[in-house]
PDBQT receptor file of N, H, CA, C and O in Angstrom, charges set to zero:
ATOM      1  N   UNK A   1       6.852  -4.946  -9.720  1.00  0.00    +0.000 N 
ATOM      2  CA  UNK A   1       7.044  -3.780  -8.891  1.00  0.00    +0.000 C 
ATOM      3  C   UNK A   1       7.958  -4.152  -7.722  1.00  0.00    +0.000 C 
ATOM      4  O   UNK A   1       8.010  -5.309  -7.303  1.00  0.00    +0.000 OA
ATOM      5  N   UNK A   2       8.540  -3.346  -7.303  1.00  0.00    +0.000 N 
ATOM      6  H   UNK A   2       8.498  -2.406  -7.642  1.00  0.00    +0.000 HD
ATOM      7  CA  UNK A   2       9.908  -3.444  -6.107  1.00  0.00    +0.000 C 
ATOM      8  C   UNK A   2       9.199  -2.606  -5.089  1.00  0.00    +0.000 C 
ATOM      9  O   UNK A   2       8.425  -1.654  -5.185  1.00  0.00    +0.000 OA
ATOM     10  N   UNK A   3       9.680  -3.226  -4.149  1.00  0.00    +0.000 N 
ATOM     11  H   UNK A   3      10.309  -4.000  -4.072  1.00  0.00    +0.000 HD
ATOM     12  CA  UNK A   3       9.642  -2.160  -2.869  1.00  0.00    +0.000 C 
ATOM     13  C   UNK A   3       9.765  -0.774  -2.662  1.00  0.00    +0.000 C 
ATOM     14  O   UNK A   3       9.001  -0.044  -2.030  1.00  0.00    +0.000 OA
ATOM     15  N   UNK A   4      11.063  -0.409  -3.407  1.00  0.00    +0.000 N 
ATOM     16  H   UNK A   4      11.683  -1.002  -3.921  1.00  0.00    +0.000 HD
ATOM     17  CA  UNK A   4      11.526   0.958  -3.544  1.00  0.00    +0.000 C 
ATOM     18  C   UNK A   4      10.109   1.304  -4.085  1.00  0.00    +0.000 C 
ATOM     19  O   UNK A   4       9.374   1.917  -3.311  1.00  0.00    +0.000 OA
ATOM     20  N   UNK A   5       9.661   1.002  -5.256  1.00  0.00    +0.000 N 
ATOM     21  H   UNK A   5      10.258   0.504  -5.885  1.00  0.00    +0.000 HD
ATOM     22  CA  UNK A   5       8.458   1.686  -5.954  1.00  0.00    +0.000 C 
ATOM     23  C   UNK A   5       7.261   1.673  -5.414  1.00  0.00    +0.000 C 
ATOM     24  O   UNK A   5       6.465   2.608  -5.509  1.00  0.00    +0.000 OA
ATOM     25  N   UNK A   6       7.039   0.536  -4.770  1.00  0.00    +0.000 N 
ATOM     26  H   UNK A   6       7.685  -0.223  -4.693  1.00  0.00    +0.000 HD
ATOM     27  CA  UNK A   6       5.368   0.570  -3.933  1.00  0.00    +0.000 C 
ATOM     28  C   UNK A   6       5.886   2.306  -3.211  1.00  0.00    +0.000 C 
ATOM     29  O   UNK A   6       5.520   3.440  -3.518  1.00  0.00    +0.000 OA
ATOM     30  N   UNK A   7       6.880   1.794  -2.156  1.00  0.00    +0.000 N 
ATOM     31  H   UNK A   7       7.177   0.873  -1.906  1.00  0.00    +0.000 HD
ATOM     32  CA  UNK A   7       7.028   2.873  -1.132  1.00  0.00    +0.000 C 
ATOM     33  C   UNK A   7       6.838   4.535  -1.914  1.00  0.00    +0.000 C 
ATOM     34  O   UNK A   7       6.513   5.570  -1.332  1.00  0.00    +0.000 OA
ATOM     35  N   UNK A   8       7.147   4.369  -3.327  1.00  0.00    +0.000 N 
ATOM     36  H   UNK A   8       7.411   3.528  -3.800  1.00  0.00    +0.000 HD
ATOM     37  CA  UNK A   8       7.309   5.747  -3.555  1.00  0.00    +0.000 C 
ATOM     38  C   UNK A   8       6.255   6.488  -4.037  1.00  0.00    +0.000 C 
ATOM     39  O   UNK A   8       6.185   7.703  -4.224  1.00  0.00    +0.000 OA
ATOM     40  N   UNK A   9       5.263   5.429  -4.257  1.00  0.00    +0.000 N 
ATOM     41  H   UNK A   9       5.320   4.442  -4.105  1.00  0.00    +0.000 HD
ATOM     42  CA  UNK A   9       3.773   5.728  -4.945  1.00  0.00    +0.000 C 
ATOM     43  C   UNK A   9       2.744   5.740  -3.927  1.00  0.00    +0.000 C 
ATOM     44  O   UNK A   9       1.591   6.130  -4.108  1.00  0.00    +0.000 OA
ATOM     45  N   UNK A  10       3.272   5.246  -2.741  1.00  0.00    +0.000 N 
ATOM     46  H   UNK A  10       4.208   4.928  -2.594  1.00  0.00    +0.000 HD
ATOM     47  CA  UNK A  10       2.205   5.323  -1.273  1.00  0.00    +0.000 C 
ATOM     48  C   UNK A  10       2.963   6.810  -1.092  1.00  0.00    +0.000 C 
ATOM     49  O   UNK A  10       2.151   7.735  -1.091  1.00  0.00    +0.000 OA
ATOM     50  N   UNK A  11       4.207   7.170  -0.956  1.00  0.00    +0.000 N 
ATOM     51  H   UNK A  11       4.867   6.418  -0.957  1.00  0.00    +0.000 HD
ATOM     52  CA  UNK A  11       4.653   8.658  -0.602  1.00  0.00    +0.000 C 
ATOM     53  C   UNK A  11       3.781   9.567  -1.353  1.00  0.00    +0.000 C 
ATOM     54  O   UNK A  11       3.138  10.450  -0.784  1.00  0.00    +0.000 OA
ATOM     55  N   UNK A  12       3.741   9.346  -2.777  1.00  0.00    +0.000 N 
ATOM     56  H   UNK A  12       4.264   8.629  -3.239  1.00  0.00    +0.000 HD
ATOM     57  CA  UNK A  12       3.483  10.148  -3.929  1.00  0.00    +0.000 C 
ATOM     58  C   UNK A  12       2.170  10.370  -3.218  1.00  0.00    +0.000 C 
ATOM     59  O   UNK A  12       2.156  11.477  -2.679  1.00  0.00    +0.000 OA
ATOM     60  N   UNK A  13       0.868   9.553  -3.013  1.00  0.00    +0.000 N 
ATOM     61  H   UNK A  13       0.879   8.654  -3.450  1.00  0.00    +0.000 HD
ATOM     62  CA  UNK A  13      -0.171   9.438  -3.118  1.00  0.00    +0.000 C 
ATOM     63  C   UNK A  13      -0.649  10.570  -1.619  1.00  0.00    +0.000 C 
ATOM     64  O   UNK A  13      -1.344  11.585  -1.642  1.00  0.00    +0.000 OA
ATOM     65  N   UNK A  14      -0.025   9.961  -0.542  1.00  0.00    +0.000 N 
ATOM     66  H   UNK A  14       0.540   9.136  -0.523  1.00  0.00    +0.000 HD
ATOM     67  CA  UNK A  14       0.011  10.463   0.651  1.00  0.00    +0.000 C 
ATOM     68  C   UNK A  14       0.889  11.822   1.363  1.00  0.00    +0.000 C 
ATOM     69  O   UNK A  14       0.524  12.844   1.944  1.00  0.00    +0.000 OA
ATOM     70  N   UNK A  15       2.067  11.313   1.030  1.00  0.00    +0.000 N 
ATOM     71  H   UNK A  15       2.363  10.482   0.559  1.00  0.00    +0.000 HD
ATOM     72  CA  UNK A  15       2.657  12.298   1.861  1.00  0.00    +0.000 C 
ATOM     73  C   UNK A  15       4.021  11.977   2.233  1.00  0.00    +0.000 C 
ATOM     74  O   UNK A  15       4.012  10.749   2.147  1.00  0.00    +0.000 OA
ATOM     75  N   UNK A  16       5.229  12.327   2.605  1.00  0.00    +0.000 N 
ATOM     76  H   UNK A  16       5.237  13.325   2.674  1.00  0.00    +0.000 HD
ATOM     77  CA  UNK A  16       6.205  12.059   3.228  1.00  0.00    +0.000 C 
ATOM     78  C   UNK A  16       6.180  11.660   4.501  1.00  0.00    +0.000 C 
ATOM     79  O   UNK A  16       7.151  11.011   4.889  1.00  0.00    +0.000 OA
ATOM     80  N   UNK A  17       5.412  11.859   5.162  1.00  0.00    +0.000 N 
ATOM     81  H   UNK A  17       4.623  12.386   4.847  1.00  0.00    +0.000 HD
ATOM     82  CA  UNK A  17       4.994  11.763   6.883  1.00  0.00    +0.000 C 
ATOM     83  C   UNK A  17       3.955  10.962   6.880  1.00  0.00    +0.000 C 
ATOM     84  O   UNK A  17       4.221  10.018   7.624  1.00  0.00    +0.000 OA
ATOM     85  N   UNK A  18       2.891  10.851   6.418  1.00  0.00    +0.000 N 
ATOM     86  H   UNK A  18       2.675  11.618   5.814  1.00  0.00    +0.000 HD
ATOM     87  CA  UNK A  18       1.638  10.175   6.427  1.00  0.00    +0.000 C 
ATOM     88  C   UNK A  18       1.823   8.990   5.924  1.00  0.00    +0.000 C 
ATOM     89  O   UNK A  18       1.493   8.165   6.776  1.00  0.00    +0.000 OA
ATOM     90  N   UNK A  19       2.195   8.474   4.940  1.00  0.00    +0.000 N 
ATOM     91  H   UNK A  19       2.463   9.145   4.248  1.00  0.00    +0.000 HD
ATOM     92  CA  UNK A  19       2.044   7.208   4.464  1.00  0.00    +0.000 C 
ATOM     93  C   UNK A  19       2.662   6.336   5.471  1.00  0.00    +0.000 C 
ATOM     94  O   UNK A  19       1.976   5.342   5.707  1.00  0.00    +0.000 OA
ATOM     95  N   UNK A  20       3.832   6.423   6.180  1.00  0.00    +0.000 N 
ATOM     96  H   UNK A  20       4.390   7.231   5.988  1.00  0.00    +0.000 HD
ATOM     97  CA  UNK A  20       4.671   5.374   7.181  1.00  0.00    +0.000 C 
ATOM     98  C   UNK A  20       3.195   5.169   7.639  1.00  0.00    +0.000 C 
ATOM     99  O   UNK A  20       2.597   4.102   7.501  1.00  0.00    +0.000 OA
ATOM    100  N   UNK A  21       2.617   6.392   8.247  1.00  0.00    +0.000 N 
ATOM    101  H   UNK A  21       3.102   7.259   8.359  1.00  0.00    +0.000 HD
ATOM    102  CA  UNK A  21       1.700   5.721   9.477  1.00  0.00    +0.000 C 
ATOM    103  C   UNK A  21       0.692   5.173   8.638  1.00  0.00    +0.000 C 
ATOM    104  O   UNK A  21       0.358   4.026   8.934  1.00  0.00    +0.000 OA
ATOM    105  N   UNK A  22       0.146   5.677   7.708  1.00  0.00    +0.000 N 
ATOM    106  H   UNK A  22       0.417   6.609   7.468  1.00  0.00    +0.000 HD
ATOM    107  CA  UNK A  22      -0.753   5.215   7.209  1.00  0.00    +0.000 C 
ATOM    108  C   UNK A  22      -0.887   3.411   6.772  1.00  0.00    +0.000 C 
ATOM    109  O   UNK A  22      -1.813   2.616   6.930  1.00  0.00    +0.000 OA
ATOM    110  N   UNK A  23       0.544   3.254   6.152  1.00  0.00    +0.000 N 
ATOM    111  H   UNK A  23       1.296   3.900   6.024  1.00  0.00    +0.000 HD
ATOM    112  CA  UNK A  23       1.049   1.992   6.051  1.00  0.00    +0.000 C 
ATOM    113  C   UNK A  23       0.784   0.686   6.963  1.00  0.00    +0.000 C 
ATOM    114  O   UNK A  23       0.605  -0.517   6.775  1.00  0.00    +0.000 OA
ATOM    115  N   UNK A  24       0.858   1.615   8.095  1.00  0.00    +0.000 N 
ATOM    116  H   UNK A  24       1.004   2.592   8.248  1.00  0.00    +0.000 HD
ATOM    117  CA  UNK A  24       1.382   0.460   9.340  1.00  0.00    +0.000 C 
ATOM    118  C   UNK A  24      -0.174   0.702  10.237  1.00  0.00    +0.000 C 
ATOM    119  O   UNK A  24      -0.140   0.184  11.352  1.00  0.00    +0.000 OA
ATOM    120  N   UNK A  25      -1.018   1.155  10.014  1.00  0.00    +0.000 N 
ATOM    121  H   UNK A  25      -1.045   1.576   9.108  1.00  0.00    +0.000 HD
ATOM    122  CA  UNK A  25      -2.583   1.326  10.597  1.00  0.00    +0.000 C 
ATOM    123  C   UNK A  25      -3.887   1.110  10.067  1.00  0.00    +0.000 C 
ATOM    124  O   UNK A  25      -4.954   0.952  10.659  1.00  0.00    +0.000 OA
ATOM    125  N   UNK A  26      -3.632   1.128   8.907  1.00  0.00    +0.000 N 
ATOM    126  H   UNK A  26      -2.765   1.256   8.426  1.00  0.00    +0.000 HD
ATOM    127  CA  UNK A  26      -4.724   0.868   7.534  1.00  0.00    +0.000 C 
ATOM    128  C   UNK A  26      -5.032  -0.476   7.392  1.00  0.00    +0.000 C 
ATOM    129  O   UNK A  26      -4.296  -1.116   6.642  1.00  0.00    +0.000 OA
ATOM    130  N   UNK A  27      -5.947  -1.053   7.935  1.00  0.00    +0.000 N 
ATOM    131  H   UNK A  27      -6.545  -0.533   8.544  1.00  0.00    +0.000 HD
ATOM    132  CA  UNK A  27      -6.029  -2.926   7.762  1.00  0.00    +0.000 C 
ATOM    133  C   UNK A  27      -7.066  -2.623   6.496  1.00  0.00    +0.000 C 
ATOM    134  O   UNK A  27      -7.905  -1.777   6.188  1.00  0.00    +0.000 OA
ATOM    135  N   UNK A  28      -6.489  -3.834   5.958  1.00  0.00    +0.000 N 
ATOM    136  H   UNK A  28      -5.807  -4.522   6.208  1.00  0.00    +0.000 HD
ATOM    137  CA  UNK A  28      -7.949  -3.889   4.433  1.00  0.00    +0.000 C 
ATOM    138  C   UNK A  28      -7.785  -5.196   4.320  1.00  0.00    +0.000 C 
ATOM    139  O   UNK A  28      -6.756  -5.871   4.283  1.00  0.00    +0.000 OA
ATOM    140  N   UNK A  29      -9.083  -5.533   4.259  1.00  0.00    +0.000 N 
ATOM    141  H   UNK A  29      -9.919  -4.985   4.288  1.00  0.00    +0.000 HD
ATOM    142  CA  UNK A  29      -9.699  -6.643   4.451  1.00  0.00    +0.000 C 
ATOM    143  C   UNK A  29      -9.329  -7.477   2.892  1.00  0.00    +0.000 C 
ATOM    144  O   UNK A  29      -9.666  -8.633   2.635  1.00  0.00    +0.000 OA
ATOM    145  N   UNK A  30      -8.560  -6.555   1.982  1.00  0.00    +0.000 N 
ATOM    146  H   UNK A  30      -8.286  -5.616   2.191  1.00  0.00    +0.000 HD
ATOM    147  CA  UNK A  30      -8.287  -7.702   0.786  1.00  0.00    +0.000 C 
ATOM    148  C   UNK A  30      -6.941  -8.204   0.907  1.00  0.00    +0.000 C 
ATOM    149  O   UNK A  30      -6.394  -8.919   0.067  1.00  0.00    +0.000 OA
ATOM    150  N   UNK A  31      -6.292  -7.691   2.279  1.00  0.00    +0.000 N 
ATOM    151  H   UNK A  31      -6.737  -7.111   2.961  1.00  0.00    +0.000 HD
ATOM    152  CA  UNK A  31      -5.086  -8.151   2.474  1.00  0.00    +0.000 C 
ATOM    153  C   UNK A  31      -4.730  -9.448   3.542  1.00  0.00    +0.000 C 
ATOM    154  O   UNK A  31      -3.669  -9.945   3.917  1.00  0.00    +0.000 OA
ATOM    155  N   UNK A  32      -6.768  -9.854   3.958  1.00  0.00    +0.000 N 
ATOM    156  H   UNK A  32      -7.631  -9.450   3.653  1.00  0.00    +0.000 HD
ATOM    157  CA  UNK A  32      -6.343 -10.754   4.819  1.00  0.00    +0.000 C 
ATOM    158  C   UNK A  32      -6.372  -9.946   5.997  1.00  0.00    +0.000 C 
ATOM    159  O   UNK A  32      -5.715 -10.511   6.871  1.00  0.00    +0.000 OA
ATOM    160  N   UNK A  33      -7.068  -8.384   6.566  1.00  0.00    +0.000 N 
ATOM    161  H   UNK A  33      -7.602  -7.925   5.856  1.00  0.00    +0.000 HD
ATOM    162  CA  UNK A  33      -7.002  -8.417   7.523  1.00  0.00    +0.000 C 
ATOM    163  C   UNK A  33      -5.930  -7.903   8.269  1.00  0.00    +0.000 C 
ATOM    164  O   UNK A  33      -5.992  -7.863   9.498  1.00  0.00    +0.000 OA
ATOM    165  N   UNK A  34      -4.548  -7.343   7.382  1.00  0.00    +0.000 N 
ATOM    166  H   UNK A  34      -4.498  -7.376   6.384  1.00  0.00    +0.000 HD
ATOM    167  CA  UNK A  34      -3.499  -7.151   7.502  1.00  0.00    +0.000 C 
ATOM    168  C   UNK A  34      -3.454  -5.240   7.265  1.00  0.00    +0.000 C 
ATOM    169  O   UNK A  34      -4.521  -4.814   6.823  1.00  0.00    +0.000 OA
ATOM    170  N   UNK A  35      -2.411  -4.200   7.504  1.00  0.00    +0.000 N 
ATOM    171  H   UNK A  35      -1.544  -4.546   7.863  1.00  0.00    +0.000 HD
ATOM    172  CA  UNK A  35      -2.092  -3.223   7.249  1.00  0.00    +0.000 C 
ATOM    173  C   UNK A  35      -0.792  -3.600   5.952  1.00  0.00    +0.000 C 
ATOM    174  O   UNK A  35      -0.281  -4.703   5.761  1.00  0.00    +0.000 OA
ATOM    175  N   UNK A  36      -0.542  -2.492   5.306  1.00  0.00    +0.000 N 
ATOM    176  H   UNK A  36      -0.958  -1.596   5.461  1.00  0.00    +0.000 HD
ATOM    177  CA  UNK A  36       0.158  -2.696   3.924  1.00  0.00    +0.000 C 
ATOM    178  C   UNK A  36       1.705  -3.205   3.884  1.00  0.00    +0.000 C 
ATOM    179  O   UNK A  36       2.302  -3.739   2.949  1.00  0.00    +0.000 OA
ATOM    180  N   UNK A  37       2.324  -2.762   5.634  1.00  0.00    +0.000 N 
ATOM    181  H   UNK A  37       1.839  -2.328   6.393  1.00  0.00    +0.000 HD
ATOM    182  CA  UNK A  37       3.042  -3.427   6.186  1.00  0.00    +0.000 C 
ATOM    183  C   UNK A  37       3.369  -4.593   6.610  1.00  0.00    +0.000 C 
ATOM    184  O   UNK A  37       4.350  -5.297   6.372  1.00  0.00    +0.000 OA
ATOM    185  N   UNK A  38       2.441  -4.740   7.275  1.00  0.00    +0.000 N 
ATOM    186  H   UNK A  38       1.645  -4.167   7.468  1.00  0.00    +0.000 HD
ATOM    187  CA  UNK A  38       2.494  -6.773   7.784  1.00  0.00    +0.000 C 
ATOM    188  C   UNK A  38       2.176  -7.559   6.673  1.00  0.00    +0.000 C 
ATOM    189  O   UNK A  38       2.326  -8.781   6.660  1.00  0.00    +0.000 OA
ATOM    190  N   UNK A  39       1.589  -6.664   5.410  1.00  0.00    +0.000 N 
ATOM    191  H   UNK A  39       1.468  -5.672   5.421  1.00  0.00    +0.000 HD
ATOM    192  CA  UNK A  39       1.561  -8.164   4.199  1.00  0.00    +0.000 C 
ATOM    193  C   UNK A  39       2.242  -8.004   3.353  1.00  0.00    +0.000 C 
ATOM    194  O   UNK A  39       2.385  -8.839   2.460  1.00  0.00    +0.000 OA
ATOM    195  N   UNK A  40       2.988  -6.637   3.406  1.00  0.00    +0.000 N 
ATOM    196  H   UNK A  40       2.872  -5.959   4.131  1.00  0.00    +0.000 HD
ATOM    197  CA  UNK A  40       4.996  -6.778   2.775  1.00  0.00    +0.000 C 
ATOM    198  C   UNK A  40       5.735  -7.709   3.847  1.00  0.00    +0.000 C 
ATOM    199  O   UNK A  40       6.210  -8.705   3.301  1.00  0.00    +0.000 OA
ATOM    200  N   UNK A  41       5.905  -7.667   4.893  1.00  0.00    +0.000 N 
ATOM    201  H   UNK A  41       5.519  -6.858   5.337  1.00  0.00    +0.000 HD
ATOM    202  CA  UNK A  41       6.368  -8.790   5.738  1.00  0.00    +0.000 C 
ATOM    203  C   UNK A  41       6.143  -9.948   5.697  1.00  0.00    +0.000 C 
ATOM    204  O   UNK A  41       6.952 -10.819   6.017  1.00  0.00    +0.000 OA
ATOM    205  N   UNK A  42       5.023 -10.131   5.300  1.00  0.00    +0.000 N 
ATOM    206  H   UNK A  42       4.366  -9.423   5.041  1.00  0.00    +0.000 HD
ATOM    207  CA  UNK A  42       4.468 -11.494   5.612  1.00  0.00    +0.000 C 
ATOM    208  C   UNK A  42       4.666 -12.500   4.103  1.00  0.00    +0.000 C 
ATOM    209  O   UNK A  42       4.327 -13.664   3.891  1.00  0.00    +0.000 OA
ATOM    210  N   UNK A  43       5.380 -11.456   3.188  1.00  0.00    +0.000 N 
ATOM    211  H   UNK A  43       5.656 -10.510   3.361  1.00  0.00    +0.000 HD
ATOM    212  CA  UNK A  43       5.578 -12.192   1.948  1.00  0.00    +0.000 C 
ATOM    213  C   UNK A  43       4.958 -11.562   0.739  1.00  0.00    +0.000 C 
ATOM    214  O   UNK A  43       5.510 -11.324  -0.335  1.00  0.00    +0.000 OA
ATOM    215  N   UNK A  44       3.954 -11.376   1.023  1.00  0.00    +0.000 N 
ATOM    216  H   UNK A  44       3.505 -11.569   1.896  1.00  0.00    +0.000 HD
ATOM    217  CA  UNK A  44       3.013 -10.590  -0.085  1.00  0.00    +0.000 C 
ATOM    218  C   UNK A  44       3.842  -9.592  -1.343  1.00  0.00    +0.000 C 
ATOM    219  O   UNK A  44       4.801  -8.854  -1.117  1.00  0.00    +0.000 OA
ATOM    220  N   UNK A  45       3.298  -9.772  -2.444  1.00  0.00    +0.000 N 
ATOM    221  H   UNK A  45       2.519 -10.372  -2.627  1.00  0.00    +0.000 HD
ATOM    222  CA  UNK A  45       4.433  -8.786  -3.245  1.00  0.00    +0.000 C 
ATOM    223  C   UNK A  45       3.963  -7.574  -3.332  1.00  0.00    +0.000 C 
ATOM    224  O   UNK A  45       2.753  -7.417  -3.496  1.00  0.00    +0.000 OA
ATOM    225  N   UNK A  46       4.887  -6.416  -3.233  1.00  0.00    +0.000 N 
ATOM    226  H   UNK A  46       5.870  -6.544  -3.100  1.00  0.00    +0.000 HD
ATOM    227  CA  UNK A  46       4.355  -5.129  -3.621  1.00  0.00    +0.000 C 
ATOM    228  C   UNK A  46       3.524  -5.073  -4.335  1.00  0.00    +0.000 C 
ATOM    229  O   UNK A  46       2.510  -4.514  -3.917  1.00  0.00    +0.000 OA
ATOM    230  N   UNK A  47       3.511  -5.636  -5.825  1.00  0.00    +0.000 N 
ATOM    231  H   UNK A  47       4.334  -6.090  -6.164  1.00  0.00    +0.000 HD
ATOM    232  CA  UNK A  47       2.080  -5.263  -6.749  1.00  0.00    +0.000 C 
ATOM    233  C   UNK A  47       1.053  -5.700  -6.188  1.00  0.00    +0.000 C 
ATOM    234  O   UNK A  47       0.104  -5.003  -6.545  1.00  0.00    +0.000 OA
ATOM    235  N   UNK A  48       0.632  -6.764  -5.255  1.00  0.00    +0.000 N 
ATOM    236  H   UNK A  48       1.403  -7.331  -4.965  1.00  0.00    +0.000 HD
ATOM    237  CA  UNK A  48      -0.543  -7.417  -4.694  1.00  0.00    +0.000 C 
ATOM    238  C   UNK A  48      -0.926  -6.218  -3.907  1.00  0.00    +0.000 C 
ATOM    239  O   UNK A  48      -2.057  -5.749  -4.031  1.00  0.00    +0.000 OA
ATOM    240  N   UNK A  49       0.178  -5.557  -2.894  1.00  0.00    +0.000 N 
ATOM    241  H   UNK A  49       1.097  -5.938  -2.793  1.00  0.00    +0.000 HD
ATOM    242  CA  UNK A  49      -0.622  -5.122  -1.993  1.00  0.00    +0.000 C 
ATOM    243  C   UNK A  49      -1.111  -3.634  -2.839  1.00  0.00    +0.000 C 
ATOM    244  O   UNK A  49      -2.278  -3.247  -2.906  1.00  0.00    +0.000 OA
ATOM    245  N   UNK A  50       0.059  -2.946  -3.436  1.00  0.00    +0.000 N 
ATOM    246  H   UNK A  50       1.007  -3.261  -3.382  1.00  0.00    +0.000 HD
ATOM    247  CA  UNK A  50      -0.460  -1.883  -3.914  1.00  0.00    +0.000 C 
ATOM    248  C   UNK A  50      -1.891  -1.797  -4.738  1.00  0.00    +0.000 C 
ATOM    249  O   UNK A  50      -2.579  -0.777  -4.766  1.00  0.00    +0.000 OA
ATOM    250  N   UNK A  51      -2.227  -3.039  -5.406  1.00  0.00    +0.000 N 
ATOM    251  H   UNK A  51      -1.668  -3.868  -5.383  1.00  0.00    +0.000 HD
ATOM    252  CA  UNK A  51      -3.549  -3.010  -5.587  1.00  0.00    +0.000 C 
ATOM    253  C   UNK A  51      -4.644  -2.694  -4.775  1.00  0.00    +0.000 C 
ATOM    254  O   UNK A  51      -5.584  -1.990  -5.144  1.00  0.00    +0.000 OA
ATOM    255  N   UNK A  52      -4.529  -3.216  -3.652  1.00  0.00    +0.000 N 
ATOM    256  H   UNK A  52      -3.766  -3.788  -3.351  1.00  0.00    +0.000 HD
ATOM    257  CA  UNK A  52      -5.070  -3.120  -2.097  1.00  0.00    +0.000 C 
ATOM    258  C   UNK A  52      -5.175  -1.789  -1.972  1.00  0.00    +0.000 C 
ATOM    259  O   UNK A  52      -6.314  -1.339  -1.847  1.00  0.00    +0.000 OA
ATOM    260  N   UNK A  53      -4.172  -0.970  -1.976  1.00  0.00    +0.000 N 
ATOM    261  H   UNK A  53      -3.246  -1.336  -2.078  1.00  0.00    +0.000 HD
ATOM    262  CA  UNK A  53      -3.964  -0.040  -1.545  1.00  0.00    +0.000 C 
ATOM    263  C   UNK A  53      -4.595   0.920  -2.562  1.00  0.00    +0.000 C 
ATOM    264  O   UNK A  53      -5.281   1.913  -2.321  1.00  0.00    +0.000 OA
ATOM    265  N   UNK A  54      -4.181   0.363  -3.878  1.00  0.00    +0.000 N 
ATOM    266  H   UNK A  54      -3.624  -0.444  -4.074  1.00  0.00    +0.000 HD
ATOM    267  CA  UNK A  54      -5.480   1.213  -5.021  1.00  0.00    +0.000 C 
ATOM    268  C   UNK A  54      -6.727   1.507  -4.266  1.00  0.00    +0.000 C 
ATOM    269  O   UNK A  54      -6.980   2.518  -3.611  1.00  0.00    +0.000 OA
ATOM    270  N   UNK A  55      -7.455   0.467  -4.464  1.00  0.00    +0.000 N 
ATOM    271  H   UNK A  55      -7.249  -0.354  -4.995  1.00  0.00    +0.000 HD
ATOM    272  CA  UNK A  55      -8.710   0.205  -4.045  1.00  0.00    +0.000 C 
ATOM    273  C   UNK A  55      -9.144   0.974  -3.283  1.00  0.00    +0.000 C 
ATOM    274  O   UNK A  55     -10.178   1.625  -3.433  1.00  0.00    +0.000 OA
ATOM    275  N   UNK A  56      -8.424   0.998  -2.386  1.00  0.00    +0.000 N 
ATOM    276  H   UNK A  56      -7.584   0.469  -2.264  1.00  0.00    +0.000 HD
ATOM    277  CA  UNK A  56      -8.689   1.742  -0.614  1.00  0.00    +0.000 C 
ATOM    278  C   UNK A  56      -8.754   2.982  -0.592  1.00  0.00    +0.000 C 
ATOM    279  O   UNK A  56      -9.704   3.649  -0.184  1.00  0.00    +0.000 OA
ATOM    280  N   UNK A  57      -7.598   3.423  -1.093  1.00  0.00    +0.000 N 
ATOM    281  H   UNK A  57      -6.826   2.881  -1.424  1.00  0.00    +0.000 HD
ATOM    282  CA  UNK A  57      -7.527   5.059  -1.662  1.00  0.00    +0.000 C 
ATOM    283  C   UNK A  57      -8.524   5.325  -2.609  1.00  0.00    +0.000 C 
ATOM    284  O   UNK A  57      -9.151   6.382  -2.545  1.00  0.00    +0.000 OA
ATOM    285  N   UNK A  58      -8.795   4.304  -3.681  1.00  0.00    +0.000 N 
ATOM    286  H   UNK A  58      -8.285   3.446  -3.733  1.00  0.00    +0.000 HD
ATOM    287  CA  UNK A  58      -9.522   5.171  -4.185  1.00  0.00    +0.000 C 
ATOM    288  C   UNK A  58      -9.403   6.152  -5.719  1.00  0.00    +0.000 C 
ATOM    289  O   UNK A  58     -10.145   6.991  -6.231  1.00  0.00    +0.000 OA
ATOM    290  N   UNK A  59      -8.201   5.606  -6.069  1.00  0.00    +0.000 N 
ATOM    291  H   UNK A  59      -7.599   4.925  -5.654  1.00  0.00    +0.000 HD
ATOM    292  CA  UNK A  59      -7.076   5.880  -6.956  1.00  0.00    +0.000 C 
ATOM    293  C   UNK A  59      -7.501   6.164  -8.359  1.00  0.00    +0.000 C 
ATOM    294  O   UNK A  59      -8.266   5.323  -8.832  1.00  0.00    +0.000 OA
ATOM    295  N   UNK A  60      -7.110   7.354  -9.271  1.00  0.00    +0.000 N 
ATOM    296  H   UNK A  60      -6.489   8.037  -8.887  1.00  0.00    +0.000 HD
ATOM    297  CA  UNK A  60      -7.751   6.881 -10.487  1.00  0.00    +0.000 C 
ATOM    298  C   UNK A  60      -6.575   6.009 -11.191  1.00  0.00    +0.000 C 
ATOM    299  O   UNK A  60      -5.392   5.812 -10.915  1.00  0.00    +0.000 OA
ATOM    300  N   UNK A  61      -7.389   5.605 -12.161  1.00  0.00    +0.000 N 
ATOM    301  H   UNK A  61      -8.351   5.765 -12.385  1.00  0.00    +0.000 HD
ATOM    302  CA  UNK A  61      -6.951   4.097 -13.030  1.00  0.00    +0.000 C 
ATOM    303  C   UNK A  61      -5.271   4.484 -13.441  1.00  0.00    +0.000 C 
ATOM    304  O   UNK A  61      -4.390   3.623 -13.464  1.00  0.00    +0.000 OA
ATOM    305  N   UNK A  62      -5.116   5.456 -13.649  1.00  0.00    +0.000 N 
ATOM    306  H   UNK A  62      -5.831   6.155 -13.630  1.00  0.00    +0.000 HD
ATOM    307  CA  UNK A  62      -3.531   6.093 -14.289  1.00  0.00    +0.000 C 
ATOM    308  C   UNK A  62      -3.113   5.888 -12.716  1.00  0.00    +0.000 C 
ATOM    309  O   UNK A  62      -2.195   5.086 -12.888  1.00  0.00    +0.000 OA
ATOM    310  N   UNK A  63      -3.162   6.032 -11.657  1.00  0.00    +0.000 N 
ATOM    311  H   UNK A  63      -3.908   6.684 -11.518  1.00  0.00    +0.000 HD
ATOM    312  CA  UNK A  63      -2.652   5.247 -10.775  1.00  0.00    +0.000 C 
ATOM    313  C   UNK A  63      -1.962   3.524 -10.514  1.00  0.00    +0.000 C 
ATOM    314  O   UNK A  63      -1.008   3.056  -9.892  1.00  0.00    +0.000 OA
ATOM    315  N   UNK A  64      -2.959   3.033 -11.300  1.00  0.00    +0.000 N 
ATOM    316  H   UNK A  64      -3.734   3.413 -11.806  1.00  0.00    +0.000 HD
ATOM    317  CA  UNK A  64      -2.984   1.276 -11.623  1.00  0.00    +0.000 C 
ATOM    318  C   UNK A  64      -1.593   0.709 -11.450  1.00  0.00    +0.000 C 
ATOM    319  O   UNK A  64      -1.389  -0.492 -11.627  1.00  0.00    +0.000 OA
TER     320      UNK A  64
């Protein structure tokens, strides 16, 4: 998974407006404690975190 695509499936999921913030405020504790932002920064690969981000949301599996 690429960047372009995490970003477009956190849009999809959320919102055009909501996900930035959501991104950058949302700490989850399977990221280390991190928001979905600082552990794309910090190296982390999109598919790692978007899993994270599964989880959190809440996602059904056709999400995966």
């Amino acid at each position: 998974m690429r960047h372009t695509e995490f970003w477009a499936r956190l849009e999809k999921q959320l919102g055009r407006g909501y996900c930035e913030v959501w991104a950058d405020q949302f700490v989850m504790s399977e990221l280390g404690g991190r928001t979905a932002r600082e552990a794309l920064d910090a190296g982390m690969t999109p598919k790692e975190v978007w899993r994270a981000v599964w989880a959190a949301l809440e996602l059904p599996a056709t999400e995966k």
